[in-house]
MIBAVO-118275 format. One line per 8 residues: number of its first residue (from 1); their letters; for each residue x negated, y negated, z of C-alpha. Coordinates in nm, 4 decimals, always signed. Layout:
REM residues N
NUM> a> X/Y/Z ~ ...
This chain:
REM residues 215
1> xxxxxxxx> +2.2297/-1.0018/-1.3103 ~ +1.9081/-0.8991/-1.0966 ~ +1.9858/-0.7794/-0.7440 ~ +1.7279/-0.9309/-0.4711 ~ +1.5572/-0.5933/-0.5019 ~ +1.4689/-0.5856/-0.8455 ~ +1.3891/-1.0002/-0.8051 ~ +1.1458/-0.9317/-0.5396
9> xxxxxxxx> +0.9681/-0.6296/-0.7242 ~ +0.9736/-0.8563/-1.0564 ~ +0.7832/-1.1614/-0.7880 ~ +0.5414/-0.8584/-0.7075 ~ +0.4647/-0.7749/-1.0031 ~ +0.3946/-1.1281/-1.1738 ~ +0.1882/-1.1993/-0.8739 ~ -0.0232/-0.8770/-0.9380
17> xxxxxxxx> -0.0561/-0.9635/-1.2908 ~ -0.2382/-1.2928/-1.2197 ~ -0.5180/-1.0894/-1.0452 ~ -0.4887/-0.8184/-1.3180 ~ -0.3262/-0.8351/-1.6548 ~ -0.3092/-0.4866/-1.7342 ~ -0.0511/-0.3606/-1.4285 ~ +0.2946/-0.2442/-1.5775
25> xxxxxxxx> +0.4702/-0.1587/-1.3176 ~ +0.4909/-0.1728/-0.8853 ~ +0.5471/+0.2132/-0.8009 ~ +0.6064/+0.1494/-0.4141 ~ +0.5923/-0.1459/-0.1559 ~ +0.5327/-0.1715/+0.2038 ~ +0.5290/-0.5492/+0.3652 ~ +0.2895/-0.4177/+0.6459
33> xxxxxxxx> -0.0018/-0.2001/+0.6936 ~ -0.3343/-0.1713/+0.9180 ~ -0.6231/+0.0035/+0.7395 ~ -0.8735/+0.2289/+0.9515 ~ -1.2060/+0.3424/+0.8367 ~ -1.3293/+0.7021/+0.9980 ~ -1.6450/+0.6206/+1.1125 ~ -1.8874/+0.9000/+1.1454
41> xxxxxxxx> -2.2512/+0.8329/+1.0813 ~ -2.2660/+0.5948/+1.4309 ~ -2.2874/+0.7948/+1.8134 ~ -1.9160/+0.7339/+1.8823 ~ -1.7801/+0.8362/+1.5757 ~ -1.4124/+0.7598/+1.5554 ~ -1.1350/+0.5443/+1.3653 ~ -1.2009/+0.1935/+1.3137
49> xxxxxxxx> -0.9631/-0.1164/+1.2276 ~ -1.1186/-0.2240/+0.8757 ~ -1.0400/-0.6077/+0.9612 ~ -0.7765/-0.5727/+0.6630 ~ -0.3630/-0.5981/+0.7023 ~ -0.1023/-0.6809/+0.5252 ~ +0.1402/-0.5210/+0.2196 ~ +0.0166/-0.2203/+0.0389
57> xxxxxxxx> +0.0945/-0.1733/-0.3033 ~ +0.0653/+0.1110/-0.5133 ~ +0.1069/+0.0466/-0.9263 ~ +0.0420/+0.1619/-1.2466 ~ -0.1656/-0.0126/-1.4515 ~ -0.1874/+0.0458/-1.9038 ~ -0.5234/+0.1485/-1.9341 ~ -0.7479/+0.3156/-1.6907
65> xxxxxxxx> -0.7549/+0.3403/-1.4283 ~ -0.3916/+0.4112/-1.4560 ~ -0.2875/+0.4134/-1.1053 ~ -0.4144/+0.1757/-0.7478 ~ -0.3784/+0.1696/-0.4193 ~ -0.3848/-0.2493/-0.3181 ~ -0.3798/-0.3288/+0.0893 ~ -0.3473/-0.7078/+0.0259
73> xxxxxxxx> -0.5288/-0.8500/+0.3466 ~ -0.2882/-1.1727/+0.4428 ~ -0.5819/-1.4436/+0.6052 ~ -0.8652/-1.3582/+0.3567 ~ -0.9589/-1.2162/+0.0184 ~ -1.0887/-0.9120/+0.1743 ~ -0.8701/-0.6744/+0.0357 ~ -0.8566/-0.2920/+0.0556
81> xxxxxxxx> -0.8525/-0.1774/-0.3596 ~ -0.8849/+0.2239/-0.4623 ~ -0.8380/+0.3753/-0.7908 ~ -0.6029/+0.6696/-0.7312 ~ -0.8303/+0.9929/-0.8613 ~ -0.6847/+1.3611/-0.8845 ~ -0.9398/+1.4338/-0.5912 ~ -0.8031/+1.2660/-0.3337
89> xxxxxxxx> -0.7352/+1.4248/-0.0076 ~ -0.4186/+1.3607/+0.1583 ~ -0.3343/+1.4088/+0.4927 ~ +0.0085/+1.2269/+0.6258 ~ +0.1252/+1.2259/+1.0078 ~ +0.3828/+0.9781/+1.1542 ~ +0.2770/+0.6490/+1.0731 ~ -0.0088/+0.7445/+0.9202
97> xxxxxxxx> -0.1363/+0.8093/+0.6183 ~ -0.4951/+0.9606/+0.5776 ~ -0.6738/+0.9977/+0.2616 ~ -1.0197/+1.0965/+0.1725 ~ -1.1333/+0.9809/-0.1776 ~ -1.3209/+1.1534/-0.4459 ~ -1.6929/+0.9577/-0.3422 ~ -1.8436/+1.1751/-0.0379
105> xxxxxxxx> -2.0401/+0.8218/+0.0301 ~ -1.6979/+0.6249/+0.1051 ~ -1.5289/+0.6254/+0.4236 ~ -1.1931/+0.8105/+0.4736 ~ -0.9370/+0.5758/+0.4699 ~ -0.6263/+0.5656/+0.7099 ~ -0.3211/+0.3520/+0.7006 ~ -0.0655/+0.2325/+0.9795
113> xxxxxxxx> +0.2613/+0.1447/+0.9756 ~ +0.4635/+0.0156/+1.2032 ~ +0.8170/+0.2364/+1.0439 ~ +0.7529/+0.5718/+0.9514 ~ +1.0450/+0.5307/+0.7359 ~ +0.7986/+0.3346/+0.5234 ~ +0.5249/+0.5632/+0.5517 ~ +0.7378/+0.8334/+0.4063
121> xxxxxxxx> +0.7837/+0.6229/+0.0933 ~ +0.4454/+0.5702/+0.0123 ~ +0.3408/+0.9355/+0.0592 ~ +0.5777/+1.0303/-0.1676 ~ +0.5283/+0.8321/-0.4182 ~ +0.0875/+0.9064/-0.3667 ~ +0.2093/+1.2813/-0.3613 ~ +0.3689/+1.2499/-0.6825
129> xxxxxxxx> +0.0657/+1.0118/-0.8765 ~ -0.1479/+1.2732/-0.7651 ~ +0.0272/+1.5526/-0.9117 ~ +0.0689/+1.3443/-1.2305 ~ -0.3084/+1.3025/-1.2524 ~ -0.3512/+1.6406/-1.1666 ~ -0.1459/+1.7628/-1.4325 ~ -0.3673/+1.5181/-1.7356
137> xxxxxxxx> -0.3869/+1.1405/-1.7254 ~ -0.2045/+0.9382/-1.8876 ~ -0.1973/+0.9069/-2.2573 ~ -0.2101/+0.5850/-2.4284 ~ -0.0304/+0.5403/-2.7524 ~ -0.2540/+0.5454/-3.0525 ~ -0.2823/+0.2015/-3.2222 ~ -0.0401/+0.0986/-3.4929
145> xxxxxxxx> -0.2589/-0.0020/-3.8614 ~ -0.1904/-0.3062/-3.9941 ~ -0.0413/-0.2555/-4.3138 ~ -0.0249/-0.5439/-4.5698 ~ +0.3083/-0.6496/-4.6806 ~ +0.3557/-0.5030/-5.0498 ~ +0.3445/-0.7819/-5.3652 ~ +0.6582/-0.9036/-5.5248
153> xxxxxxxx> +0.7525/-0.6813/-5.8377 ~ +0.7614/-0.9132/-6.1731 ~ +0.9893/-0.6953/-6.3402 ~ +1.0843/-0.3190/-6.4214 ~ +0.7558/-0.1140/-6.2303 ~ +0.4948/-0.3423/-6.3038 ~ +0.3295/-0.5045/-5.9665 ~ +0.0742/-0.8174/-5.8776
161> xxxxxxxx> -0.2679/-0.7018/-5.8731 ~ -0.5192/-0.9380/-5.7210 ~ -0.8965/-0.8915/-5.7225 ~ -0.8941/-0.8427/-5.3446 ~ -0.6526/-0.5378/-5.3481 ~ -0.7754/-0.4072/-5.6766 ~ -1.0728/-0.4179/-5.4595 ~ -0.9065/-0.2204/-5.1800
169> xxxxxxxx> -0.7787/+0.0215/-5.3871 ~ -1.1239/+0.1250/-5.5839 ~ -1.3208/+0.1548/-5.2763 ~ -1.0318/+0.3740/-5.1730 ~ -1.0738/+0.5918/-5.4803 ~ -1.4480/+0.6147/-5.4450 ~ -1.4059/+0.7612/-5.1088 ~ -1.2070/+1.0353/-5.2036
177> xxxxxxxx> -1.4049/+1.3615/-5.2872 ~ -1.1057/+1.5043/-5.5203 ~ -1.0501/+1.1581/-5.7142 ~ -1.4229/+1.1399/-5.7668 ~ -1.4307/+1.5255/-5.9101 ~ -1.1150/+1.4693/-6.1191 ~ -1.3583/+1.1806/-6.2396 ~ -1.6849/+1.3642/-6.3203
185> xxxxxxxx> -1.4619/+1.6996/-6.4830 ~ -1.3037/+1.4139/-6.7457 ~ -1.6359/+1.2630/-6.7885 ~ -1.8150/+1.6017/-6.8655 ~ -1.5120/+1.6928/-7.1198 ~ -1.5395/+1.3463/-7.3113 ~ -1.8240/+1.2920/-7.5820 ~ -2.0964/+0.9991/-7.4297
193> xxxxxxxx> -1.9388/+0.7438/-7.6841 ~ -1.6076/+0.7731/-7.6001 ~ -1.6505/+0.7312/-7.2577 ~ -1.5383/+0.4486/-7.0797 ~ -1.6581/+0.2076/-6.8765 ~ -1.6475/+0.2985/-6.4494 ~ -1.3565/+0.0195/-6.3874 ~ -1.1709/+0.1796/-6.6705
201> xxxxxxxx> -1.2370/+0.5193/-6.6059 ~ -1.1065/+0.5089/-6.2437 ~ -0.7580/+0.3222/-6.3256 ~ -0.7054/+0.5959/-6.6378 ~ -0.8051/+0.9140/-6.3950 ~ -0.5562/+0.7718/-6.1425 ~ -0.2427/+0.8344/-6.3150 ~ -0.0776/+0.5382/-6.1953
209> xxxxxxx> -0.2044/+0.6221/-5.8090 ~ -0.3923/+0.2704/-5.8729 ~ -0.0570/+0.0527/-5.8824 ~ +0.0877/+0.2459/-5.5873 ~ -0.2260/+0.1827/-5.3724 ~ -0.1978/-0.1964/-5.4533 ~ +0.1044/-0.2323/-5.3969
């Protein structure tokens, strides 16, 4: 049975999936924050309340960008959304977290919190993204091929062959350098009349490598 812990993050995580399919997993939670942008191309340059509050979530996602930072703003759709990047700058105080991210054109970003008990969760949990992608992103797992279920046997070794996977299986052959030289060497040791014709020849040079390959 689910505690109310693992219910809630399981809520979380649907509810971040119906923005964006490919998150996996809800890394850390917070229900409150206050972004601040650093303002410092104005006279009074300073910290300045971004107009965005509310939970901060950071997850992992299956492709990339692997990891985000999401300050889910509670009135509007104004919402604070960074892809975490191995160039971040961190910089963590009580209550606060600062970080700088990899564009020089975006402002630095800081984030309040009402418990610093809070704010230590979430910078460990950015510390240790960080040193992930630091250390290599992510790697996905290579695609599975399809492979097409093998025909029934009729009996003893003999196999079904259809046009569409003798098809298969000579296009195979032609594309493989050694099968086509085996090819040409028996061709060159035959006289011209005995040779046989290119559907033939194939299946005979083969030895048997045909069957398996349709199978």
């Amino acid at each position: 049975m689910a505690t109310q812990d693992e219910a809630r993050m399981q809520s979380m995580l649907q509810t971040l999936q119906m923005q964006d399919e490919m998150v996996e997993e809800v890394l850390v939670y917070s229900k409150f924050v206050v972004v601040y942008f650093l303002q410092q191309d104005q006279q009074n340059p300073g910290w300045r309340k971004a107009n965005i509050e509310g939970p901060v979530y950071i997850y992992r996602r299956r492709t990339a960008p692997y990891f985000k930072l999401l300050v889910k703003h509670q009135s509007s759709s104004n919402d604070l959304v960074d892809n975490v990047h191995p160039q971040w700058e961190l910089d963590c105080q009580k209550n606060y977290v600062f970080y700088k991210v990899e564009d020089p054109e975006e402002k630095i970003r800081g984030l309040w919190f009402h418990e610093d008990s809070e704010r230590l969760r979430v910078e460990e949990i950015m510390k240790r993204v960080l040193k992930d992608l630091q250390n290599g992103p992510p790697r996905q797992a290579p695609p599975q091929a399809q492979v097409a279920p093998a025909p029934a046997a009729m009996g003893g070794d003999s196999v079904v062959v259809t046009r569409a996977s003798l098809r298969a299986a000579l296009r195979s052959l032609a594309d493989d350098d050694a099968f086509v030289a085996k090819v040409v060497q028996k061709m060159k040791e035959q006289p011209i009349t005995d040779r046989a014709a290119p559907t033939q020849g194939f299946a005979a040079a083969s030895g048997g490598h045909l069957s398996k390959t349709s199978r």
